[in-house]
C-alpha positions as CSV (number, residue, x, y, z in Angstrom):
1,X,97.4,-74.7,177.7
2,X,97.1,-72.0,180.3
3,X,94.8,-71.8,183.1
4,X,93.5,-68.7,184.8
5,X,91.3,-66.9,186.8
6,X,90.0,-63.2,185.6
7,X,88.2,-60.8,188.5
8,X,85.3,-59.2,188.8
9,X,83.8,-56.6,190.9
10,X,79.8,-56.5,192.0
11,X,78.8,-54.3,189.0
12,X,80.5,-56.7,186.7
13,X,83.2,-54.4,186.7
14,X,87.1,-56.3,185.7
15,X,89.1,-55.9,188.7
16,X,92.6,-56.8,190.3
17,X,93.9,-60.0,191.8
18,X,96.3,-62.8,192.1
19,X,98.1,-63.6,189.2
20,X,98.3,-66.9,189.2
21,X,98.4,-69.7,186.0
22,X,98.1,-73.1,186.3
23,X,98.6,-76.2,183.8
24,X,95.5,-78.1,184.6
25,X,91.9,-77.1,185.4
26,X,91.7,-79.0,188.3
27,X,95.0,-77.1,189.7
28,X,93.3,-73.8,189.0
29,X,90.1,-74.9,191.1
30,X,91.5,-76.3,193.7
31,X,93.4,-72.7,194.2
32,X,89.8,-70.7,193.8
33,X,88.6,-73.0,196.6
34,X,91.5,-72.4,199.0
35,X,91.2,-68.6,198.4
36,X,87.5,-66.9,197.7
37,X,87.0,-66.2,200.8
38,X,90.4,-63.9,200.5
39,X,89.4,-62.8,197.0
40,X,85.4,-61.9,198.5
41,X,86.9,-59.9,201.4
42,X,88.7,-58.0,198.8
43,X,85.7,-56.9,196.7
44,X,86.1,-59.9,194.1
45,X,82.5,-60.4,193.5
46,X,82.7,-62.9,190.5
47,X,86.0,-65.4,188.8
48,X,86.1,-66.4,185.4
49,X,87.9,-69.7,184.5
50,X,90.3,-69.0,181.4
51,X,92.0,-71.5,179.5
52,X,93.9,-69.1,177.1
53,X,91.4,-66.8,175.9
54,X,88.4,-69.1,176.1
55,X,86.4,-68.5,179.3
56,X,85.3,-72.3,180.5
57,X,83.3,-70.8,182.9
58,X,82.2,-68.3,185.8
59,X,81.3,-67.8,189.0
60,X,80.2,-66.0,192.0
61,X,81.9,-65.9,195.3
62,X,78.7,-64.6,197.3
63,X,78.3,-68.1,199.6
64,X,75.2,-69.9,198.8
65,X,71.9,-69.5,200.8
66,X,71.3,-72.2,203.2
67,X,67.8,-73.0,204.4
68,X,67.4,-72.8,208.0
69,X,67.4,-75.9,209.3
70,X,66.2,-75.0,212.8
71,X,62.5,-73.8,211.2
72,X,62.4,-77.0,208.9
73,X,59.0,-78.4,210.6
74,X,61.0,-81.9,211.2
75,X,60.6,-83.5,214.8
């Protein structure tokens, strides 16, 4: 079994990148998190997991919101 990642722009569009494939899932994530931030710069707006031609799942690289902890009301 073959794992990959496939690219996508922000209008869902397919789009370039690394070509990479990996023999475990857990190779293939830990490569998407040592490089999103390279892949988002680029204009990679979503990955898709592949194993073969199944997609196990995808998603974005837009970081997530973070509440600000400075207005929380705590003392």
């Amino acid at each position: 079994m073959a794992w990959t990642w496939r690219y996508f722009g922000p209008n869902g569009e397919p789009t370039t990148g690394p070509v990479e494939v990996f023999g475990s899932q857990s190779d293939a994530e830990s490569w998407i998190g040592q490089t999103w931030r390279e892949l988002a710069k680029a204009g990679v707006a979503v990955v898709a997991l592949m194993e073969d031609d199944r997609m196990e799942y995808q998603m974005s690289l837009k970081p997530a919101d973070r509440p600000d902890t400075a207005d929380s009301g705590t003392s």
